[in-house]
C-alpha positions in Angstrom: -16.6 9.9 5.8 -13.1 11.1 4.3 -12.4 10.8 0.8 -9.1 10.6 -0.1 -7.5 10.4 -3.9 -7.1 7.4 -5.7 -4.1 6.8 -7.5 -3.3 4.1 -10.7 0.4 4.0 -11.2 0.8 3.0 -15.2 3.3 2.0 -17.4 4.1 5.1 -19.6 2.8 3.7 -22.9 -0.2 1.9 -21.7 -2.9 1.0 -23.6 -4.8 -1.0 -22.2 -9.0 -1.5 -21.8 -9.2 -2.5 -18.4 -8.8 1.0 -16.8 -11.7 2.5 -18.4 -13.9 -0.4 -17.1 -12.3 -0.2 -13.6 -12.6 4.2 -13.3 -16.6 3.1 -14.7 -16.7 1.1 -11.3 -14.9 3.5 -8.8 -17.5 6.6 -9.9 -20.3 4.4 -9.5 -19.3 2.7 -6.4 -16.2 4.1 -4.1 -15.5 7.1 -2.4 -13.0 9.6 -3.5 -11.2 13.2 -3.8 -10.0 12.9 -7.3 -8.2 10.9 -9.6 -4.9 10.6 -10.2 -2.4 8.5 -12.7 1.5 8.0 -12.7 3.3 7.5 -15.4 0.8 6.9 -18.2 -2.1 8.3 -19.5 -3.9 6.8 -22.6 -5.7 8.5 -25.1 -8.9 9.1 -24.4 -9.1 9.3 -20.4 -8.6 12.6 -18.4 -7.6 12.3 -15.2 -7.9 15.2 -12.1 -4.4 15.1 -11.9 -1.9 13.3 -14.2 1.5 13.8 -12.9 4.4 12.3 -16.0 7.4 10.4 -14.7 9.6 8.8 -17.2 10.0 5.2 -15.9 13.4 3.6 -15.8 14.4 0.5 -14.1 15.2 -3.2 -15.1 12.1 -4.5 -13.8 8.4 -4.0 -13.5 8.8 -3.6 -10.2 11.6 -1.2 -10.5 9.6 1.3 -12.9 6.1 0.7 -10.9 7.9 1.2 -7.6 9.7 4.5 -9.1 6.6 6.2 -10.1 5.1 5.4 -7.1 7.5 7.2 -5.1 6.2 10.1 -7.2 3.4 10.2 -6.2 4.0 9.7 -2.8 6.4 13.2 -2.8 3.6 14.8 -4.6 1.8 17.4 -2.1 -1.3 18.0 -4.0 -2.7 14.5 -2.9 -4.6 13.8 -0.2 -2.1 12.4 3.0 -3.6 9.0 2.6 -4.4 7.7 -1.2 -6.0 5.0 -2.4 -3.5 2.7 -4.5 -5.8 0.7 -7.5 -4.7 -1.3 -10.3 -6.5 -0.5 -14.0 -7.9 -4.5 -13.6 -9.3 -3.6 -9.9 -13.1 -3.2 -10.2 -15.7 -2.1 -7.6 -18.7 -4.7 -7.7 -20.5 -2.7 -4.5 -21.4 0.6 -3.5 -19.1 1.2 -0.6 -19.6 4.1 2.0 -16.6 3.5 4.2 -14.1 1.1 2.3 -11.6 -1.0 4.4 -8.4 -2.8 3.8 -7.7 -6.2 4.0 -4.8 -9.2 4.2 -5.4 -12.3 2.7 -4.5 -14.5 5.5 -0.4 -15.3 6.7 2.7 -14.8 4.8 3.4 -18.9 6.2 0.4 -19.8 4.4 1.3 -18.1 1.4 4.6 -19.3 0.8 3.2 -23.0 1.4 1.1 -22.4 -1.4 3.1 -20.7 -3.6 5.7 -23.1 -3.5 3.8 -26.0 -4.2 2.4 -24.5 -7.1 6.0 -23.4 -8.9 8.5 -24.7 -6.7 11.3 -22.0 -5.0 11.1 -19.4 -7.6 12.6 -15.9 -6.9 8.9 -14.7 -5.8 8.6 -17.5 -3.3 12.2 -16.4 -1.9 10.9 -12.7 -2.0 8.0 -13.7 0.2 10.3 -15.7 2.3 12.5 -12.9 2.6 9.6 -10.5 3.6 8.1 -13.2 6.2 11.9 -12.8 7.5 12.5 -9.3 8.1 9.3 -8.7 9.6 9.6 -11.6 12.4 13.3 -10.6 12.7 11.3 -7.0 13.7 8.7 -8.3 16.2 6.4 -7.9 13.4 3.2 -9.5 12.6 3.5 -11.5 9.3 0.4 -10.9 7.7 0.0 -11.2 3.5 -1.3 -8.2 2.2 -0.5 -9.1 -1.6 -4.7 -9.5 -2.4 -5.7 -7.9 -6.1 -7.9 -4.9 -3.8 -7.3 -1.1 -3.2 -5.0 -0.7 -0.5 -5.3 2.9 1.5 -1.6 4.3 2.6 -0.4 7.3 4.1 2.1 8.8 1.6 4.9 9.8 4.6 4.9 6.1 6.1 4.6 4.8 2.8 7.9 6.4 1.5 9.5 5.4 4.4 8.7 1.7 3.8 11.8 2.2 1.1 14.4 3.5 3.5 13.5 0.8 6.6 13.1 -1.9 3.7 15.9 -1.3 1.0 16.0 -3.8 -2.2 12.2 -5.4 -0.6 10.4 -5.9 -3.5 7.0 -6.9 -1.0 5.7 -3.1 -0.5 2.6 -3.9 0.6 3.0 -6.6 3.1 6.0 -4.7 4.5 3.8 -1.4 4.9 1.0 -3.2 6.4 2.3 -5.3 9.0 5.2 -2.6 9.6 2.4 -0.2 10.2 0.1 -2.9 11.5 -2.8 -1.1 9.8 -6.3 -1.9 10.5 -7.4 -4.5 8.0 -9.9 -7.7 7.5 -10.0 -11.3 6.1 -10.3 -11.6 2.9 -9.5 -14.0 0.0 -7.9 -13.0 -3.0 -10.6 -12.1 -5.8 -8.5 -12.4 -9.0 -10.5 -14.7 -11.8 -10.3 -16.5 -14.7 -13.9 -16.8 -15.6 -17.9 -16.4 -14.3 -17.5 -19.7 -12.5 -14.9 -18.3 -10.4 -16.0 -15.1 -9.2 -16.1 -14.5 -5.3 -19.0 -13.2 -3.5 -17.4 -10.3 -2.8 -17.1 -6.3 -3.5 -14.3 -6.4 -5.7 -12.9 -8.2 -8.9 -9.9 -8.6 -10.4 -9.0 -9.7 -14.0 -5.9 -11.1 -15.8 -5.2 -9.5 -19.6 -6.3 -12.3 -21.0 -9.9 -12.9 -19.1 -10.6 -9.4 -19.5 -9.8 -9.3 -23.2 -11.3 -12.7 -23.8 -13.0 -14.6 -20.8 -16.3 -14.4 -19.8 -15.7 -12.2 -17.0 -14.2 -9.6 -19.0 -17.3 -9.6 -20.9 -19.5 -9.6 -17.8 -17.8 -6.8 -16.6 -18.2 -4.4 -19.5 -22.1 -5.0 -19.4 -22.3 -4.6 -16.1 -20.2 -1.3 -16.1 -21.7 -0.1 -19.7 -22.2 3.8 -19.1 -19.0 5.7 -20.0 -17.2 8.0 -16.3 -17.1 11.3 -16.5 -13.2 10.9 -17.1 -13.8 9.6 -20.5 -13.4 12.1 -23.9 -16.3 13.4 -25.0 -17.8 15.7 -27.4 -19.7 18.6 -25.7 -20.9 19.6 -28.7 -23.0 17.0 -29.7 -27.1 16.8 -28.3 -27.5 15.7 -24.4 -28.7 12.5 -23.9 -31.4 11.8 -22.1 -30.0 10.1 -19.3 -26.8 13.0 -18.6 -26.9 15.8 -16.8 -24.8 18.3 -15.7 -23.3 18.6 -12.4 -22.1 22.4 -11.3 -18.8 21.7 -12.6 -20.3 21.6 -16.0 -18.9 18.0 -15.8 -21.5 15.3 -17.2 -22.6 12.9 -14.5 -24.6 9.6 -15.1 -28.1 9.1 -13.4 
């Protein structure tokens, strides 16, 4: 089994909850090298590596996508990485994690645009869908709220064969046509729509104040090791020490 690094790309002054709930979930449940954030890094959470990038751009996507290119000229990370989201959570222990599509890019822009018309994403994905056939490419969507495992050389590559595409991951996978499986999307609002599946994935709002935000930080109570803490203080009963000297959880 490889384990490769797992990287969280975040806007410089983030402050949000989510990623200490969703780093809780990947150290009791996925497979990695080491951890490693872009851009950000809140108080109170200590990566493996943090590598700063001052983020400039008009967009989200502009900032996001800048940082990530960071990363992917950064040498001291694993060939492939993992690429999370601070609202991704692992609900399973996984031994050999996969990635997945969530069905065609046909389908998706159906949907889309019946639920808000031809708005400048819907054009985006029509544009994707576009270049790809125009390529002899398969048209798969890859944009599912999941980890998605790249290799950093074919990754930054993606940008030169695709410049301006603002659909990274659909353009990598079906450009790569990397091995993958069904799934549906699991981003929810509340209990009543979680998906029997491995993963979870949370809007600000129902992590902050739905009932799956609150579900998920019972379930995931016990802090990582990647959390601040005092080494000073008495040993609980339930740490101990790995040969690190890092605490670990049992």
């Amino acid at each position: 089994m490889s384990r490769y690094d797992i990287v969280y790309i975040l806007k410089n002054n983030y402050e949000g909850e989510e990623l200490k709930y969703s780093l809780r979930s990947v150290v009791m449940n996925f497979p990695y090298r080491k951890i490693v954030f872009v851009g950000g890094c809140p108080d109170g959470i200590e990566p493996d590596i943090y590598i700063p990038h001052e983020q400039i751009g008009s967009t989200k996507w502009d900032r996001s996508m800048a940082s990530l290119k960071v990363a992917l000229n950064d040498n001291r990370l694993t060939d492939d990485i993992w690429l999370f989201n601070d609202d991704f959570f692992v609900m399973d222990r996984m031994t050999d994690p996969v990635n997945y599509f969530g069905g065609s890019l046909e389908k998706k822009i159906i949907d889309a645009r019946a639920k808000v018309g031809n708005s400048p994403y819907v054009q985006r994905l029509d544009i994707c869908r576009g270049k790809l056939l125009k390529m002899g490419k398969d048209t798969l969507s890859f944009a599912l709220h999941v980890p998605m495992l790249v290799n950093r050389a074919q990754a930054l590559s993606i940008f030169d064969i695709f410049p301006n595409q603002k659909m990274f991951r659909s353009l990598y996978g079906n450009y790569y046509k990397i091995d993958c499986q069904r799934m549906d999307d699991v981003k929810v609002t509340d209990l009543k729509t979680v998906p029997d599946t491995r993963y979870i994935s949370t809007s600000d709002e129902s992590f902050s104040k739905g009932s799956v935000g609150e579900f998920l930080k019972r379930y995931f109570v016990e802090p990582s090791k990647y959390e601040n803490r005092d080494r000073n203080r008495p040993i609980d009963l339930h740490e101990r020490y790995d040969e690190e000297g890092d605490i670990r959880y049992e």
